[in-house]
Backbone as a printed PyTorch tensor [residue, N CA C, xyz], in Angstrom:
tensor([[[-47.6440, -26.8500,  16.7140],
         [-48.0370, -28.2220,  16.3930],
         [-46.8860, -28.9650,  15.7320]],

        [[-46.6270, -30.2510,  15.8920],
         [-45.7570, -31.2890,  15.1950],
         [-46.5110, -32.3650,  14.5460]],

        [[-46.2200, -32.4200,  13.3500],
         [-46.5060, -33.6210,  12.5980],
         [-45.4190, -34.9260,  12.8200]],

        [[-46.1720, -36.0960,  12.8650],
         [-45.2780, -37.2760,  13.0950],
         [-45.5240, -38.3180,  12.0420]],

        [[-44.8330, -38.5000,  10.9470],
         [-45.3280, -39.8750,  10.2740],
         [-44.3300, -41.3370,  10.0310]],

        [[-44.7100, -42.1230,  10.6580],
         [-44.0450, -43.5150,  10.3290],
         [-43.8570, -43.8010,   9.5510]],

        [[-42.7440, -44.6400,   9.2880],
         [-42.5620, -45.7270,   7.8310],
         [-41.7030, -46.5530,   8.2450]],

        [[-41.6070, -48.0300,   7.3850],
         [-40.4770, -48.9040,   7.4620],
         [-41.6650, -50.3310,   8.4680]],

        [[-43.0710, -50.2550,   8.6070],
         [-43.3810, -50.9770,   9.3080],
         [-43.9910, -52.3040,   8.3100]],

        [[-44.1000, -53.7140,   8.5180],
         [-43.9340, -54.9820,   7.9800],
         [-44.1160, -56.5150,   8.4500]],

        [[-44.2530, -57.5080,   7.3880],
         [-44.1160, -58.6060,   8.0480],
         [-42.4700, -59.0360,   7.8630]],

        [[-42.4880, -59.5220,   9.1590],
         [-40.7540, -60.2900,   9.0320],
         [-40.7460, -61.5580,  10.0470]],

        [[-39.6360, -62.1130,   9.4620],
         [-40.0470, -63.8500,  10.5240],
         [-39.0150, -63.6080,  11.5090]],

        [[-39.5980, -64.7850,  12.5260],
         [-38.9220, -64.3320,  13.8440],
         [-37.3550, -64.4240,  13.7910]],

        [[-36.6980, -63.4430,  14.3190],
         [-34.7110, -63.9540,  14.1720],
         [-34.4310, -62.6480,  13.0820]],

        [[-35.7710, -61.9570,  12.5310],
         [-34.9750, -60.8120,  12.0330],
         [-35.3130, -59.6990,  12.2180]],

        [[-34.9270, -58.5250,  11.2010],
         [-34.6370, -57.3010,  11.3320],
         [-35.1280, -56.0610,  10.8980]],

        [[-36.0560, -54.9140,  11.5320],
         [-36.7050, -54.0810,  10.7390],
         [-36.1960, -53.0780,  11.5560]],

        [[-36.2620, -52.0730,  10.5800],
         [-36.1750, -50.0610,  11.2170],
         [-37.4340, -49.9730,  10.4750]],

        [[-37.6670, -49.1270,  11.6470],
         [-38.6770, -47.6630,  11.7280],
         [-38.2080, -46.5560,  11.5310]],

        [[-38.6630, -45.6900,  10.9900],
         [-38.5070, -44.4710,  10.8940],
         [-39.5710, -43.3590,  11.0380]],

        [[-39.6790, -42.6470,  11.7250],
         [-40.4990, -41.6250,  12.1560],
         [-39.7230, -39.6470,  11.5910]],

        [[-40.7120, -39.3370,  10.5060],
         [-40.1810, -37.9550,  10.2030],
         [-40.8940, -36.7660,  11.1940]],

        [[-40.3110, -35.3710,  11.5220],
         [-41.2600, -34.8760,  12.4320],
         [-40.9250, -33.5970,  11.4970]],

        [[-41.9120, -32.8390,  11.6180],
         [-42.2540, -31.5280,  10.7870],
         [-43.3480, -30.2950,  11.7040]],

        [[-42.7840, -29.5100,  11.5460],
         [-43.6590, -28.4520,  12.0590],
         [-42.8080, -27.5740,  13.1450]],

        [[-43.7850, -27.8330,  14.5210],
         [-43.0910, -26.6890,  15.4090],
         [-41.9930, -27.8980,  16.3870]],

        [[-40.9970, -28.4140,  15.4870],
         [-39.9120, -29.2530,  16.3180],
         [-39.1310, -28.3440,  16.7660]],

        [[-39.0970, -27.4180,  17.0700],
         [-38.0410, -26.4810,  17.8280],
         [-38.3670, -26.8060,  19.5200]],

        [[-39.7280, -27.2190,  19.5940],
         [-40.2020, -27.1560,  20.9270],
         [-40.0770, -28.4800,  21.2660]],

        [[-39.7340, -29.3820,  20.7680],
         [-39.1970, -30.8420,  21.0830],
         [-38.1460, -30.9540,  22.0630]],

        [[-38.3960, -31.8400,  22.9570],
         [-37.4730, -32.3040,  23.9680],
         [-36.9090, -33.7910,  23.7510]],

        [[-37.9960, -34.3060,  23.4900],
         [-37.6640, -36.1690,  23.6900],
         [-38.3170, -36.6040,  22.4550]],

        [[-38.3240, -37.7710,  22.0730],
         [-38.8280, -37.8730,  21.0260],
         [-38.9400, -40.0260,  21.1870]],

        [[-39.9560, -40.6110,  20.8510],
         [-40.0780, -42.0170,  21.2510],
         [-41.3130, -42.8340,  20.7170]],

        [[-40.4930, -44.2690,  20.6560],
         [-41.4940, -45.0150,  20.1080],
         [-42.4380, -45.9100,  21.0940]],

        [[-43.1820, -45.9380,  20.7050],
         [-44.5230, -46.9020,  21.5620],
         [-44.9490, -47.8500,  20.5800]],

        [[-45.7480, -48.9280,  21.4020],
         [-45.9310, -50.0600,  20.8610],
         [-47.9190, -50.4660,  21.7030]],

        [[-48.2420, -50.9200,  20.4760],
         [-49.6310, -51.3610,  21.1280],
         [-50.6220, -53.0780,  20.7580]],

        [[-50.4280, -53.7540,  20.8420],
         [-50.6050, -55.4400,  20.6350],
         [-52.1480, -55.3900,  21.0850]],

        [[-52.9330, -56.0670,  20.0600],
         [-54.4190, -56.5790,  20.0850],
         [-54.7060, -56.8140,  21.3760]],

        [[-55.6860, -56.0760,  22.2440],
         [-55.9820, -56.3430,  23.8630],
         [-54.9520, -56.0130,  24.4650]],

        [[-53.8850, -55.1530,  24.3760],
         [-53.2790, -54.9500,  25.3440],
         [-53.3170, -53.3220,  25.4610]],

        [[-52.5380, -52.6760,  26.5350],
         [-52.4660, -51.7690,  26.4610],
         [-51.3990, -50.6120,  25.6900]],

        [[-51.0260, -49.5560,  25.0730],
         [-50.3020, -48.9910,  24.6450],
         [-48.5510, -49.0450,  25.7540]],

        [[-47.7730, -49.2300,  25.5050],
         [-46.2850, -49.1270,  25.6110],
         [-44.9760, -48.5280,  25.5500]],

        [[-44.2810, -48.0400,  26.6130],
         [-43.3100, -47.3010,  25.8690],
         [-42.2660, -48.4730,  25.7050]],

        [[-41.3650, -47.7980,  24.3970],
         [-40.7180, -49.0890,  23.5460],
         [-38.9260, -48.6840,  23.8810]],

        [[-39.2700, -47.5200,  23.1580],
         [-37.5730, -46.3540,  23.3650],
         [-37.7720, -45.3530,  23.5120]],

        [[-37.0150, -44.1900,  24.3800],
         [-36.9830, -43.1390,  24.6750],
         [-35.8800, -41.8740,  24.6810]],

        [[-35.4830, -41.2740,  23.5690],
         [-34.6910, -40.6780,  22.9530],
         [-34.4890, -39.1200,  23.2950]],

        [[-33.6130, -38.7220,  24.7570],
         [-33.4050, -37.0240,  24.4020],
         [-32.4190, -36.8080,  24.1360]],

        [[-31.2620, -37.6540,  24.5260],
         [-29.8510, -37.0190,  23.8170],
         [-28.7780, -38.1180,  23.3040]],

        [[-27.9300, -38.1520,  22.8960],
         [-26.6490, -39.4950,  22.4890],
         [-26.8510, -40.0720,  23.9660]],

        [[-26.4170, -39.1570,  24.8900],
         [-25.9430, -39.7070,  26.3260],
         [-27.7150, -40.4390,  27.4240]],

        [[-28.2460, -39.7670,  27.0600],
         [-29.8930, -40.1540,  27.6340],
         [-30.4520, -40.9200,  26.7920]],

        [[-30.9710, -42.2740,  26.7450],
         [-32.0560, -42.9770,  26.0470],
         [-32.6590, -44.2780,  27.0840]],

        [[-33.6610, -44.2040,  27.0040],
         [-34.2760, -45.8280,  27.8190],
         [-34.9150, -46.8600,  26.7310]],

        [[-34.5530, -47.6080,  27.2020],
         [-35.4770, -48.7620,  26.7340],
         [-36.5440, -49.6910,  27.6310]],

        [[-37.2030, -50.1770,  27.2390],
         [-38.3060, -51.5910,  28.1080],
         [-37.3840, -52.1700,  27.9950]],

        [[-37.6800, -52.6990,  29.1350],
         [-36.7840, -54.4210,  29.5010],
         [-36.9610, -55.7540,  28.2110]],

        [[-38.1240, -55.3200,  27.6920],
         [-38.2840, -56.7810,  27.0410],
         [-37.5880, -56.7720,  25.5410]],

        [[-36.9780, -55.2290,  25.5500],
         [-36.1220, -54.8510,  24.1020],
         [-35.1460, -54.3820,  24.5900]],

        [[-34.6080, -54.0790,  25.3740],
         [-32.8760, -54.1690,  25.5220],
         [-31.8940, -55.0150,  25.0520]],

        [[-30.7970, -54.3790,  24.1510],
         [-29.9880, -55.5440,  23.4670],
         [-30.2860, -55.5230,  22.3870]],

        [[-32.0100, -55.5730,  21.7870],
         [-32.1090, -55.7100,  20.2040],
         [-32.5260, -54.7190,  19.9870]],

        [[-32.6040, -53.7030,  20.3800],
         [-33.5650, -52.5670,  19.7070],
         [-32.7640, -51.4720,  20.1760]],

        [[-31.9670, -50.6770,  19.1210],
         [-31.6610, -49.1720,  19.1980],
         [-32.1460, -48.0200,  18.2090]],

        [[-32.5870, -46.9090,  18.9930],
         [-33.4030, -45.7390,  18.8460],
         [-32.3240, -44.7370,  18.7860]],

        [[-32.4960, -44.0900,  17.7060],
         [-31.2790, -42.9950,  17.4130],
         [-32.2970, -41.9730,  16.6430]],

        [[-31.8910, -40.9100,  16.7230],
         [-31.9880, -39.7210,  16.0380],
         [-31.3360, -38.8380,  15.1250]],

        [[-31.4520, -38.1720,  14.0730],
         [-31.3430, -37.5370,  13.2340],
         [-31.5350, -35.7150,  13.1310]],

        [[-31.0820, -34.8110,  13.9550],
         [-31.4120, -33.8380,  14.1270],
         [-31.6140, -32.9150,  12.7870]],

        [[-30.4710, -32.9460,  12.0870],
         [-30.5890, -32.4860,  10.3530],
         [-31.7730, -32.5590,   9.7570]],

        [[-32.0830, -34.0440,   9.4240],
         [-33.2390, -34.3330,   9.2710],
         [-34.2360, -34.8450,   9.9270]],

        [[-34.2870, -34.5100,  11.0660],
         [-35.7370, -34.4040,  11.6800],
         [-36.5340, -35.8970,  12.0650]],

        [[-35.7740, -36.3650,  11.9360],
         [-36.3070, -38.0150,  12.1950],
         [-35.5180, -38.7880,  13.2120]],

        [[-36.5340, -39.5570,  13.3160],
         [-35.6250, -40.7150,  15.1480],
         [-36.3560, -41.9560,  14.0700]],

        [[-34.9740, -43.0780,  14.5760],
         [-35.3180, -44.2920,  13.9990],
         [-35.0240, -45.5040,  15.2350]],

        [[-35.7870, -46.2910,  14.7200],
         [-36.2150, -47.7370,  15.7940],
         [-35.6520, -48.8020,  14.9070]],

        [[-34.3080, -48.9780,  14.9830],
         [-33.8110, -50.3980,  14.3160],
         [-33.9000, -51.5850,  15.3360]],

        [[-34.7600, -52.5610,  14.4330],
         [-34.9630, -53.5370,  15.7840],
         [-34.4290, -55.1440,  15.4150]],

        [[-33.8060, -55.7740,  15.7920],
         [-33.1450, -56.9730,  15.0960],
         [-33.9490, -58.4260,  16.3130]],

        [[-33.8050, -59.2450,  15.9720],
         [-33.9530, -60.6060,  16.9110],
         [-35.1450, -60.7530,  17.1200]],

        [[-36.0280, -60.3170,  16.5290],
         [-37.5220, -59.8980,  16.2600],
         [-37.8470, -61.3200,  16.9930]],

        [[-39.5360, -61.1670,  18.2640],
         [-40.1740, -62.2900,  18.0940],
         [-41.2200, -61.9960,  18.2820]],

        [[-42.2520, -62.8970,  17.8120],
         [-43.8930, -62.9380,  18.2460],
         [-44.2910, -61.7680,  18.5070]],

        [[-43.8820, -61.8340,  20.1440],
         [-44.3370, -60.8880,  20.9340],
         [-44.2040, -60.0680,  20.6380]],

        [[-43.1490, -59.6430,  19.7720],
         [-42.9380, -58.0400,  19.3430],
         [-43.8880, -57.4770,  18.1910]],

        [[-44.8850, -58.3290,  17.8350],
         [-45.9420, -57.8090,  16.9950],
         [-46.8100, -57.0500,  17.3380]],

        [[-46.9850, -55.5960,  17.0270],
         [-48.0780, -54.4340,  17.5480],
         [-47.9790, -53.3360,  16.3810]],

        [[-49.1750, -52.2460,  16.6260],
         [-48.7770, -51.1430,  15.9240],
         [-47.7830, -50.6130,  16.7440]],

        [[-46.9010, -50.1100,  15.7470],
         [-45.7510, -48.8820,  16.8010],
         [-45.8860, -47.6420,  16.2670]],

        [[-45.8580, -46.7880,  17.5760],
         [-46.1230, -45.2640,  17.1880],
         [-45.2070, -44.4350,  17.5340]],

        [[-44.8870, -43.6080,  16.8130],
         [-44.0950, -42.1870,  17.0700],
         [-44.1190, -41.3750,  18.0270]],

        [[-43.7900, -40.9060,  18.9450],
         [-44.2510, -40.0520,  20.1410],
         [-42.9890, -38.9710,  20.3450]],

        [[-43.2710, -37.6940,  20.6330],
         [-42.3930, -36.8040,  20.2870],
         [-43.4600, -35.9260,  21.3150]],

        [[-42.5400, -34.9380,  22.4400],
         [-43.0610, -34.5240,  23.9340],
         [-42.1450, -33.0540,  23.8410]],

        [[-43.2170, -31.7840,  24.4480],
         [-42.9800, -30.6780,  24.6110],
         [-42.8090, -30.2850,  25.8940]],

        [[-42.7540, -29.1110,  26.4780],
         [-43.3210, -29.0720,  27.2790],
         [-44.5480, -28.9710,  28.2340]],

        [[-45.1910, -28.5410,  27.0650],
         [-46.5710, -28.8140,  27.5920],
         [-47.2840, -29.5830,  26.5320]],

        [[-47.0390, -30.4230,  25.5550],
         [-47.8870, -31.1470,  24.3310],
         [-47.0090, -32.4780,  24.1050]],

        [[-48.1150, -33.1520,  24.0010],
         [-47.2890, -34.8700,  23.1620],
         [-48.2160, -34.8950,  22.0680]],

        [[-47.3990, -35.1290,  21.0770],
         [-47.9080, -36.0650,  19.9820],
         [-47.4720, -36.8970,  19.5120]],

        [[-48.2130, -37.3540,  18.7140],
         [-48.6200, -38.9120,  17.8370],
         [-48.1660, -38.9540,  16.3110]],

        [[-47.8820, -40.3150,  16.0060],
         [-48.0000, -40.3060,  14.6520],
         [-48.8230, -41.5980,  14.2490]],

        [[-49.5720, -41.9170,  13.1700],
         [-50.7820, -42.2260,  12.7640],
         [-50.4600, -43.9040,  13.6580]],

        [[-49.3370, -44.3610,  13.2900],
         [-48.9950, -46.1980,  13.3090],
         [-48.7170, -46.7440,  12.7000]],

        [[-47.8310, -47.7720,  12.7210],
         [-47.3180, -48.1900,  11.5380],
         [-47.3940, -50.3440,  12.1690]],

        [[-47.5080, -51.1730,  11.4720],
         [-48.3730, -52.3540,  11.9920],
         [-46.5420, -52.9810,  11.5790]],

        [[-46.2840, -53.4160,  12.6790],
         [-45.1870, -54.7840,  12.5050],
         [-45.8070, -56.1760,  13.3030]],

        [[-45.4590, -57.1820,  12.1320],
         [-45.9050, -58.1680,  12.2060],
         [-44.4950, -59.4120,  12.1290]],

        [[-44.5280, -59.9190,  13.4470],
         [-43.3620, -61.0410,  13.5220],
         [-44.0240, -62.7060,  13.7370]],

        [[-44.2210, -63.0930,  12.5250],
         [-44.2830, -64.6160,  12.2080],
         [-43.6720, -64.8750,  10.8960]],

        [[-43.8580, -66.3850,  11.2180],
         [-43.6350, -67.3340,  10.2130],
         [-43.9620, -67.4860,   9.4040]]])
């Protein structure tokens, strides 16, 4: 099993800048990828960034450019620094971290981009 918990999530006005941070604990030996998702009132859940190595990462189209996802192997954490913040980018965002045979979650963390 892996534990996943968020932090760093907030209100900020549009034009700026928040990190996420996601710690992972437990059986991370069996970790491959590790990624954030995003989920907005009525919509459906999202992948945001997708993290397996320096050289491998994806992003959504609608965050390319402002949003880089890096990892921390030492300490066990992947972070979501996200700058140019707008509107739209308001959802819970979640932690997601993939085995080979298991995904998990971490609880959510609520970013909020207004005025």
């Amino acid at each position: 099993q892996v534990q996943l918990v968020e932090s760093g999530g907030g209100l900020v006005q549009p034009g700026g800048s928040l990190r996420l941070s996601c710690a992972a604990s437990g059986s991370i030996g069996d970790i491959y990828y590790m990624a954030w998702y995003r989920q907005a009132p009525g919509k459906d859940r999202e992948l945001v960034a997708r993290f397996f190595n320096d050289a491998n990462k994806d992003y959504a189209d609608s965050v390319k450019g402002r949003f880089t996802i890096s990892r921390d192997n030492v300490k066990n954490t992947v972070a979501l620094q996200m700058s140019s913040l707008k509107p739209e980018d308001t959802a819970v965002y979640y932690c997601n971290a993939g085995s080979w045979t298991d995904q998990y979650w971490g609880q959510g963390t609520q970013v909020t981009v207004s005025s």
